[in-house]
C-alpha positions as CSV (number, residue, x, y, z in Angstrom):
1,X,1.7,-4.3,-3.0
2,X,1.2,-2.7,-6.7
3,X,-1.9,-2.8,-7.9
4,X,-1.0,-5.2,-10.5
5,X,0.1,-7.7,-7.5
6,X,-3.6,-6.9,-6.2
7,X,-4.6,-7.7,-9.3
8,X,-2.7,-11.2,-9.9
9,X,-3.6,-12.2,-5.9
10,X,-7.4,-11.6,-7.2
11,X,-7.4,-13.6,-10.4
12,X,-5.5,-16.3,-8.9
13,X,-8.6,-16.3,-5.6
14,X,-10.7,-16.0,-8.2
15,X,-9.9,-18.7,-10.7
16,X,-8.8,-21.0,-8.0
17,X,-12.6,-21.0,-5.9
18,X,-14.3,-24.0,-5.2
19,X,-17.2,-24.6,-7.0
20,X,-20.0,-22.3,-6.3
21,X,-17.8,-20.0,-4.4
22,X,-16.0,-17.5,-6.6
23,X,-18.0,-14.5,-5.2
24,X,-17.0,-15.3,-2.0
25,X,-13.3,-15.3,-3.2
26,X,-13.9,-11.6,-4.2
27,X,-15.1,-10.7,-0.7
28,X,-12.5,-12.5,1.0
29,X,-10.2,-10.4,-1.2
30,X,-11.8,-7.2,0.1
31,X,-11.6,-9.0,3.2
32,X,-7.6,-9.9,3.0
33,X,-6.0,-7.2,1.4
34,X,-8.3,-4.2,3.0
35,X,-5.8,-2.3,3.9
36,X,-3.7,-2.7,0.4
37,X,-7.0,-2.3,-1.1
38,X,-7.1,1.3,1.0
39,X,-3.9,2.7,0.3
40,X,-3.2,1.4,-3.6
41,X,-4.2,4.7,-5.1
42,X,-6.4,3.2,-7.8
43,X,-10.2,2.0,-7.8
44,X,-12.0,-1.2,-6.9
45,X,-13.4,-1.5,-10.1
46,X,-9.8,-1.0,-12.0
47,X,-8.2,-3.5,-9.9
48,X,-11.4,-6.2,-11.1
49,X,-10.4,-5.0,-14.8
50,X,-7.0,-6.0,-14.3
51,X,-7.7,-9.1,-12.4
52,X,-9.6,-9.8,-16.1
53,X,-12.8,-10.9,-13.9
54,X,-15.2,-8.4,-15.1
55,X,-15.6,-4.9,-13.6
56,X,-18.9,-5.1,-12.4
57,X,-16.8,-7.1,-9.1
58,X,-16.0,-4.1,-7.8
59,X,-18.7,-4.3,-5.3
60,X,-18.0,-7.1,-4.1
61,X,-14.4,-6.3,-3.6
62,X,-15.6,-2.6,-2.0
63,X,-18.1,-5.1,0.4
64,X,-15.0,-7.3,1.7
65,X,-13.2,-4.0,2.6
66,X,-16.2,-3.3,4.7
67,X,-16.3,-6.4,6.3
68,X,-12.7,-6.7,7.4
69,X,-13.2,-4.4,10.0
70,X,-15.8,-7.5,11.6
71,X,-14.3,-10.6,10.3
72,X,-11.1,-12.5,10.9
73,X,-10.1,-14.9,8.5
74,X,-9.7,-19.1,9.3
């Protein structure tokens, strides 16, 4: 994936949360696309700004990352 497909993926999890939730989107993100996050060549925080959510995110995207390694997704 590009990181502008990252980017699109992110907006849409984003933009699409339930109520309440749209942090947790983020993680789950991280959590999703870990190891597209890994490899993309670019930085959590640019992948946020393109995702037009706010950069600040990119923690929570760089916490999801961490987390795949001990979560499976539903």
């Amino acid at each position: 994936m590009t990181k502008q497909d990252l980017a699109s993926e992110l907006k849409n999890m984003y933009e699409n949360a339930p109520k309440g939730d749209s942090t947790t989107m983020i993680r789950l993100f991280g959590v999703k696309y870990s190891e597209e996050l890994k490899s993309c060549n670019c930085s959590m925080s640019e992948i946020a700004e393109l995702a037009e959510i706010g950069i600040n995110y990119h923690a929570e995207i760089s916490k999801g990352i961490r987390l795949a390694k001990y979560v499976k997704i539903k």
